[in-house]
C-alpha positions in Angstrom: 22.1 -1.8 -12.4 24.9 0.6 -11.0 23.7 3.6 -8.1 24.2 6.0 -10.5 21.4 4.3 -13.3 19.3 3.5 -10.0 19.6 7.1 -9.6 18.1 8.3 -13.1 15.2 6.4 -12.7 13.7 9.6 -11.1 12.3 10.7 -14.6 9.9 7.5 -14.5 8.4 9.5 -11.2 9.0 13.0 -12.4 9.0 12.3 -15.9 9.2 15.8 -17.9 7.0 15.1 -19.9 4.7 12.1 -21.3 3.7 10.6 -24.3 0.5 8.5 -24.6 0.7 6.3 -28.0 -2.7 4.8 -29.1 -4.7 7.8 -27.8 -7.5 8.2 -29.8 -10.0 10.7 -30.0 -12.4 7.4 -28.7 -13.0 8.1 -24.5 -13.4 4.2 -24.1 -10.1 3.4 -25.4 -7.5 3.1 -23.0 -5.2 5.4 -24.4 -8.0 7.9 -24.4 -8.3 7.5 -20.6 -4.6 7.7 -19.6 -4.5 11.0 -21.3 -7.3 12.3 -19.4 -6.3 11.0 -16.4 -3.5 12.6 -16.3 -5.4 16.1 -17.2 -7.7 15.4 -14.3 -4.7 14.5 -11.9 -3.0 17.3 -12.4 -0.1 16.4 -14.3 2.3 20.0 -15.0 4.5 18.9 -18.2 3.3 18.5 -21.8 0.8 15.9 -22.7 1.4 14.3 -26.2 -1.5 12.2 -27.3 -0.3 9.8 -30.2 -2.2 7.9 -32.4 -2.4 7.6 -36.5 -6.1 8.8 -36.9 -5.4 12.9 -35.6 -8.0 14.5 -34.0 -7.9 15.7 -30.4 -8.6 14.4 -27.0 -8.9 16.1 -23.7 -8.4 19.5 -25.0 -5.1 18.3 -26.4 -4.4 17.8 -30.5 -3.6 13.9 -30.9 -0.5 13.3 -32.9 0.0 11.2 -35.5 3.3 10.0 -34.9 5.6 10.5 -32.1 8.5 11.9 -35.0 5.3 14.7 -35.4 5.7 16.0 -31.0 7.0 19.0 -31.5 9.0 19.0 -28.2 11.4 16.4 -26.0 9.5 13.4 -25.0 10.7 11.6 -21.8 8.4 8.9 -21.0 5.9 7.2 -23.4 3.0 4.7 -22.5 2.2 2.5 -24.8 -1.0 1.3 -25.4 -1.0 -0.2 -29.1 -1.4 -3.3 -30.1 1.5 -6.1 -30.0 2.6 -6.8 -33.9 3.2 -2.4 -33.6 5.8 -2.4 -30.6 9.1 -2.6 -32.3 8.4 0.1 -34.8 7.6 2.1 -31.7 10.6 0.8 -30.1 12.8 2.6 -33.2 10.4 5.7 -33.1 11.2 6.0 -29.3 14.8 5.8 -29.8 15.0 8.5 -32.9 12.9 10.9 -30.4 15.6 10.1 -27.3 12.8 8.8 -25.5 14.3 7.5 -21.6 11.5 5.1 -21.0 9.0 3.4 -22.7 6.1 1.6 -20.7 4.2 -1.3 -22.2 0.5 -1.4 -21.5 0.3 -3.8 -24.2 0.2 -7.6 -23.2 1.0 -10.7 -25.6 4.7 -11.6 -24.7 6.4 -14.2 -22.7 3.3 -14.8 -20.4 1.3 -16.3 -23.2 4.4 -19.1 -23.7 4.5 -18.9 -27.1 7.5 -18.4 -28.8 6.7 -15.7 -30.7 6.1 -13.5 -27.2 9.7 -14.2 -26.1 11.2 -13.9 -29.2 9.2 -10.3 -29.8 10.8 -9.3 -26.5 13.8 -10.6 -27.1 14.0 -8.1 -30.0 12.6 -5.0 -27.9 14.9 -5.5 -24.9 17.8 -5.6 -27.7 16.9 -2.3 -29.9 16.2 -0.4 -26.5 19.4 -1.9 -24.6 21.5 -0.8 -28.0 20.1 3.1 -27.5 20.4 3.3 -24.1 16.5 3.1 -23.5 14.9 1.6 -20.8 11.4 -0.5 -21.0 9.1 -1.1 -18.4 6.8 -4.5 -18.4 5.5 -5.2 -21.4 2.3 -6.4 -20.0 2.1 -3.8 -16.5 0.0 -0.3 -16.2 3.2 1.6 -15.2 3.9 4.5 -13.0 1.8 6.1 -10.1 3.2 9.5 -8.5 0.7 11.8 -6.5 3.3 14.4 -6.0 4.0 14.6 -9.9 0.4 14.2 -10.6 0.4 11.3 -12.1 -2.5 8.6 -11.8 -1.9 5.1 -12.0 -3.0 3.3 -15.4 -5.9 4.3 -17.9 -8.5 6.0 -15.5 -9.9 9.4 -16.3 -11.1 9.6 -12.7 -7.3 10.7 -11.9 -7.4 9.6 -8.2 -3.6 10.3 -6.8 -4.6 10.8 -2.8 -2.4 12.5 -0.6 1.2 12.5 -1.2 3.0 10.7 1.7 6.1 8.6 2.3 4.6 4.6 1.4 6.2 3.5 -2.2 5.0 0.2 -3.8 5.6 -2.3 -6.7 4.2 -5.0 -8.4 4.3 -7.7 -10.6 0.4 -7.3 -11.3 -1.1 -4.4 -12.5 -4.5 -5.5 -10.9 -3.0 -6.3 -7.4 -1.1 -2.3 -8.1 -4.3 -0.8 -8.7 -6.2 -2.5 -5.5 -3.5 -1.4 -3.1 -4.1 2.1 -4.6 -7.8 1.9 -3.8 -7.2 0.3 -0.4 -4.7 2.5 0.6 -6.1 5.9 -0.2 -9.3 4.6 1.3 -7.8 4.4 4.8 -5.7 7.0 4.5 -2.2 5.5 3.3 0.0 8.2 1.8 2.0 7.4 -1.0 5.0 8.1 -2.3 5.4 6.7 -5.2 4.1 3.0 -7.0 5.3 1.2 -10.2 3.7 -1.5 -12.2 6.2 -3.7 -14.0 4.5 -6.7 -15.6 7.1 -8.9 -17.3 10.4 -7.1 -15.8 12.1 -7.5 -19.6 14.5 -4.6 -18.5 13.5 -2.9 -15.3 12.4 -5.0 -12.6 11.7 -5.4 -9.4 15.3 -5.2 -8.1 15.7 -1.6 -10.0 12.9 0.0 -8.3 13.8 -1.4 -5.1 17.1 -0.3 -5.1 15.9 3.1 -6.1 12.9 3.2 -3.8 16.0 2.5 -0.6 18.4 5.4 -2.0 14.7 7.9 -2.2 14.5 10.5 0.2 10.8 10.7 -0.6 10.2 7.1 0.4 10.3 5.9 4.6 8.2 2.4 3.7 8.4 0.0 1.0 5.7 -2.4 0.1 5.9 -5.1 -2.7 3.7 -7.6 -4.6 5.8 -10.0 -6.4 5.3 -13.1 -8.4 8.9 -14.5 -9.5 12.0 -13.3 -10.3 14.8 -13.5 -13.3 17.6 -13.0 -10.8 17.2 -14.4 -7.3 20.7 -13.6 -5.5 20.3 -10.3 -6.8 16.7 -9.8 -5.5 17.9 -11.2 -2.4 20.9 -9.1 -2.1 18.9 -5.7 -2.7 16.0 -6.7 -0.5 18.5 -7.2 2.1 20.2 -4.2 1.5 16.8 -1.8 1.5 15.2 -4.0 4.5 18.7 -2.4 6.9 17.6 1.1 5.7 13.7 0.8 5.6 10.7 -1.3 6.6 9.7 -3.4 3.2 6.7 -5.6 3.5 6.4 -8.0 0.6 3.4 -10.5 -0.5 4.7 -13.4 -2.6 2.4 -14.1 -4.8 1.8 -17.8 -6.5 2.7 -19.6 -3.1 0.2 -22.3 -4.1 1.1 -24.9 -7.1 -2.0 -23.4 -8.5 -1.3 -20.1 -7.9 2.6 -20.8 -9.5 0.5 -22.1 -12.5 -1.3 -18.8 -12.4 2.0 -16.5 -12.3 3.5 -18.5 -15.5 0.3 -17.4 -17.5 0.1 -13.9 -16.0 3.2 -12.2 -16.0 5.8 -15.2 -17.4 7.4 -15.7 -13.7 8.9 -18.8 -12.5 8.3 -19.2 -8.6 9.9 -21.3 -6.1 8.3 -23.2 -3.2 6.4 -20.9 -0.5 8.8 -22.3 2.3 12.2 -21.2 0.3 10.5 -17.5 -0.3 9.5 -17.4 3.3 12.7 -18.4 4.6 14.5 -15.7 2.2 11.9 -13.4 3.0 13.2 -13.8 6.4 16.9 -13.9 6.4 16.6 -10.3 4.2 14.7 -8.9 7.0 11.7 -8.2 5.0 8.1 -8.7 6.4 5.6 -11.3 4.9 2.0 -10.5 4.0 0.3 -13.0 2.6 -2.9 -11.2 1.0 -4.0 -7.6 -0.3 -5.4 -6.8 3.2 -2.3 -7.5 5.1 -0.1 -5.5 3.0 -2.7 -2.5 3.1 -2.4 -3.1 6.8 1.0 -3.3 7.4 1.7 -0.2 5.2 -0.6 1.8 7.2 0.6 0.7 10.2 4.1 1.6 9.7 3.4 5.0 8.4 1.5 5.8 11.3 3.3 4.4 13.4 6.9 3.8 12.3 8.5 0.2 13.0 7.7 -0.8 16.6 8.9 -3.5 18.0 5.6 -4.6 20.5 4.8 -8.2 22.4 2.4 -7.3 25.3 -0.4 -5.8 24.4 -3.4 -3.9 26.8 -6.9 -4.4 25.6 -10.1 -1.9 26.2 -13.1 -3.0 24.8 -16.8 -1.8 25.9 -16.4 1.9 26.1 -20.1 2.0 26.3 -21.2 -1.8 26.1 -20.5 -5.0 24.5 -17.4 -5.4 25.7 -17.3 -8.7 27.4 -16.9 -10.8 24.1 -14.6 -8.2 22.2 -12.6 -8.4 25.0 -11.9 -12.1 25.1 -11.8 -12.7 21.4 -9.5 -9.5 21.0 -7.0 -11.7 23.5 -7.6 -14.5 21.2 -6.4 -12.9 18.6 -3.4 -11.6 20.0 -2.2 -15.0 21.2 -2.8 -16.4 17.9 -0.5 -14.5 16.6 2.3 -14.4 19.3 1.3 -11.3 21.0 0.9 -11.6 25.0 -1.8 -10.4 27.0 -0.3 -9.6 30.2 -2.2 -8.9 33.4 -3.0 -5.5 34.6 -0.6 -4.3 37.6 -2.3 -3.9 40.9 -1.9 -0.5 41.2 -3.8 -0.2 37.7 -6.7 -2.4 39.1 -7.3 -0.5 42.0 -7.2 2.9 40.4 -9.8 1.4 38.0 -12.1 -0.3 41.0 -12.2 3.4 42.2 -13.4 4.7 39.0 -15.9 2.7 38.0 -16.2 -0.3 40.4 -16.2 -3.8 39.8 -19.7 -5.2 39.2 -20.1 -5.7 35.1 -16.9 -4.3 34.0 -13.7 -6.8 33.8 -10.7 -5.4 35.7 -7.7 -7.9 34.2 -6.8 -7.6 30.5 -8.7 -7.5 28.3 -10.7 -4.6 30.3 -14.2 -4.2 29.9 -15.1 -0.7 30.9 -18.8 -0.6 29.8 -20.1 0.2 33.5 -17.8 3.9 32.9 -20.9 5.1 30.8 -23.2 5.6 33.8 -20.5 8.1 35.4 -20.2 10.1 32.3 -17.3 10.8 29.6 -14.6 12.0 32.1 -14.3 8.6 33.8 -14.5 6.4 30.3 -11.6 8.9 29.4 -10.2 8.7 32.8 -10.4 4.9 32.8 -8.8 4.4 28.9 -5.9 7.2 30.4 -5.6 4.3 33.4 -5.2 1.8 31.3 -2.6 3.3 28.6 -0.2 4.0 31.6 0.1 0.6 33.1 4.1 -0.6 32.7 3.0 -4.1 31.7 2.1 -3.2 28.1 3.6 -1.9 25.0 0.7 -1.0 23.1 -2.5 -0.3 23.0 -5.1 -1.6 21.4 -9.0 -0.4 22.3 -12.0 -1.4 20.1 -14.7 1.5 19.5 -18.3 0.6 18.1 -20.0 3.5 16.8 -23.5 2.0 17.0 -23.4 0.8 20.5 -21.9 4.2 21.5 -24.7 6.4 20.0 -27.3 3.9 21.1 -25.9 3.8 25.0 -24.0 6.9 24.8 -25.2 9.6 23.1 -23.8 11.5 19.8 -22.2 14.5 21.1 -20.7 12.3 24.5 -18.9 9.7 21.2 -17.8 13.0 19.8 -16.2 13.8 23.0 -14.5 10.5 23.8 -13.1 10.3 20.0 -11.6 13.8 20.6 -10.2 12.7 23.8 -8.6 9.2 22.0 -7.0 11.5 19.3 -5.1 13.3 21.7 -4.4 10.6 24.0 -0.7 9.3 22.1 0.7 12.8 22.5 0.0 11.9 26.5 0.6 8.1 26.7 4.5 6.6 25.8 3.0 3.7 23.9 1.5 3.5 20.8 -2.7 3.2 20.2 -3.9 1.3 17.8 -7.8 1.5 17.3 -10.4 -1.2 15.9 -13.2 0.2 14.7 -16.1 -2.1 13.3 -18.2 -1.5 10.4 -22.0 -1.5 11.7 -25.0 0.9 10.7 -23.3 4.4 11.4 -21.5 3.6 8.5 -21.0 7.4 7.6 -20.2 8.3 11.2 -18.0 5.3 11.4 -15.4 6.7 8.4 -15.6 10.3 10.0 -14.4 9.1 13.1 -12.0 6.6 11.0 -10.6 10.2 9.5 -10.5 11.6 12.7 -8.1 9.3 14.4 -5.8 8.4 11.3 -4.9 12.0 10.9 -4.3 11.9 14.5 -1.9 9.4 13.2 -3.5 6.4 15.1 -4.2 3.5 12.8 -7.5 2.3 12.5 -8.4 -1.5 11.3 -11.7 -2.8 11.0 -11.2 -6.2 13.6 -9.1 -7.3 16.3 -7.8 -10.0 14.1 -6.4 -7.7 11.5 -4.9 -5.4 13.9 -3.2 -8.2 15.9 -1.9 -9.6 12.8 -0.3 -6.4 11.4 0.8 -5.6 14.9 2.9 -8.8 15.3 4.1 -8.8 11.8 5.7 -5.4 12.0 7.1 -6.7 15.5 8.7 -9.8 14.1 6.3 -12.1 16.4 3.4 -14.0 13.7 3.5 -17.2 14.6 
């Protein structure tokens, strides 16, 4: 696709309007929910609810034909079933529609021949009137700036707009991201579901995702590819200009098997994606959770480049154990733990002494609670200024601190850790447990993310995404 058609693909984001075909009056049927998704969401163009029975839905009147829209349509979804899609194909392109998404499944993943030959015929009409298909077989666009949900949910959830834009293969894997994301706080741009890639693909959004001024990170969940040098080529080319973490799935024989049947992709060995992965520049997640993690990480903290790390456990107890295994899990993953300088160690023997607290790194400064807030603060702001480390990385446990701190004295040392990276020239990264303050535990998790500190739930996670965004998993 030329810069200039990578370009147009804006109106799949900021579509001027949007027709939903198959949206009956029915509120279980998909259709039915796109349309009132997009209500909820706050969607700002027209709203043209299609489908051959009439009626109305959401407030709106339901059309009974897309020739009956009295206005332009831009971008239809199509949720009908598959013996109806290439009379909608020829309705679309007498109503000038510029993109038609396919909810619909029943194509090339089945491997029939009837499925490839039906979207043989598709891609042709469309290709003829200069009309571009997403999937078949994918749940389409997300935007939260545009107001646009992503797939068939009335809830509408969009988030916060940010600066993290996504695609992928699978519409499920699309719609967990979403949910993982906007539950720790990862603001995004702009996602796409694409399903089978008939037209668009994956190299189209990724080329237009690297040209967007609206998008900083790029994350990706892919299962094959028609067109591997030119996959290879624009990953390459959007890796130099952005930070673009992809998960490959089917990387198993099983999970190639999988793919075929899912969205019709062919995959090649786990090795030759990792190795391409690699020479692009592009960062490999290998699950849901390292994506989300990665993603979150580089939007709050952009793409650092870190090897030692300094560890703070025990802020009120506990610490001993955290401490070691959080060392554990840094050199698992190619991240050293450096010892403290001396100057560091005796600053922190004046604070707090040496009898139950460890003094090396990791540090254990549990024995700071019987002195009060100021020297646990005092003793972290110690710790984040020692030369041998290039991040941070301090582990918080609500329940021990309201059991052997106090409420209001965690409240204190959480607003002192959300202003500490504006003093420190490192970054902070904070793990922060789930236990039985579960409700206090995501207030505090809200408190520090928009202080722009991430915040993962173990050491192991936040090594892992920490040496993946350096270049260092081993």
């Amino acid at each position: 696709m030329s810069d200039k058609q990578s370009g147009d693909l804006r109106g799949v984001f900021h579509p001027r309007s949007i027709a939903v075909v198959g949206a009956s009056s029915d509120p279980r049927k998909s259709g039915a929910k796109w349309v009132a998704g997009l209500r909820t969401a706050g969607y700002s163009g027209p709203i043209y609810p299609v489908s051959s029975g009439g009626g109305t839905i959401a407030g709106l009147r339901i059309y009974r034909s897309l020739s009956e829209v009295p206005g332009d349509v831009e971008y239809v979804v199509a949720s009908v079933p598959a013996r109806s899609v290439l009379q909608l194909v020829d309705e679309c392109i007498a109503k000038r529609v510029g993109f038609v998404q396919f909810f619909t499944a029943g194509f090339s993943e089945t491997g029939s021949h009837e499925g490839e030959e039906l979207e043989r015929l598709m891609l042709e009409r469309a290709r003829r009137a200069g009309m571009r298909i997403i999937g078949p077989n994918c749940i389409g666009n997300f935007c939260p700036a545009a107001g646009i949900p992503l797939g068939p949910s009335p809830l509408g959830k969009i988030g916060t707009p940010g600066k993290v834009s996504f695609i992928s293969q699978s519409g499920g894997i699309a719609a967990k991201l979403v949910e993982y994301g906007m539950a720790r706080k990862v603001r995004f741009s702009k996602g796409i579901s694409v399903g089978n890639c008939i037209d668009l693909d994956m190299s189209d959004f990724l080329q237009y995702y690297t040209a967007d001024e609206d998008t900083a990170v790029i994350g990706a969940y892919l299962e094959g590819t028609r067109d591997g040098r030119r996959w290879f080529q624009t990953l390459r080319k959007a890796s130099d200009v952005k930070p673009t973490v992809i998960w490959k799935g089917g990387r198993t024989e099983a999970g190639a098997a999988a793919a075929r049947s899912h969205t019709g992709s062919l995959a090649s060995s786990a090795p030759v994606w990792s190795a391409m992965l690699r020479q692009a520049g592009a960062i490999e997640a290998r699950n849901l959770e390292e994506l989300t993690d990665c993603l979150l990480l580089l939007q709050q903290l952009g793409p650092i480049r870190a090897r030692n790390v300094g560890i703070v456990g025990g802020l009120a107890d506990g610490g001993g154990g955290i401490s070691v295994s959080g060392s554990d899990a840094c050199n698992d993953n190619g991240l050293a733990v450096p010892p403290l300088e001396r100057k560091t160690r005796e600053r922190l023997l004046d604070l707090i002494g040496e009898v139950g607290s460890i003094l090396r790194n990791p540090v254990d400064v549990s024995p700071a609670q019987f002195k009060g807030v100021d020297t646990i603060c005092e003793a972290v702001r110690v710790v984040a200024s020692d030369n041998a480390f290039d991040i941070l990385m301090l582990q918080e446990d609500v329940d021990i601190m309201h059991s052997y701190l106090g409420i209001p004295e965690t409240r204190e040392v959480n607003t002192f850790l959300a202003r500490l990276p504006g003093e420190m020239n490192k970054p902070l990264v904070v793990v922060l447990p789930g236990g039985s303050e579960e409700m206090v535990r995501v207030e505090v998790e809200e408190q520090l993310l928009t202080a722009g500190i991430p915040v993962f739930p173990t050491m192991a996670r936040a090594a892992r995404a920490v040496a993946l965004i350096s270049g260092r998993p081993k």
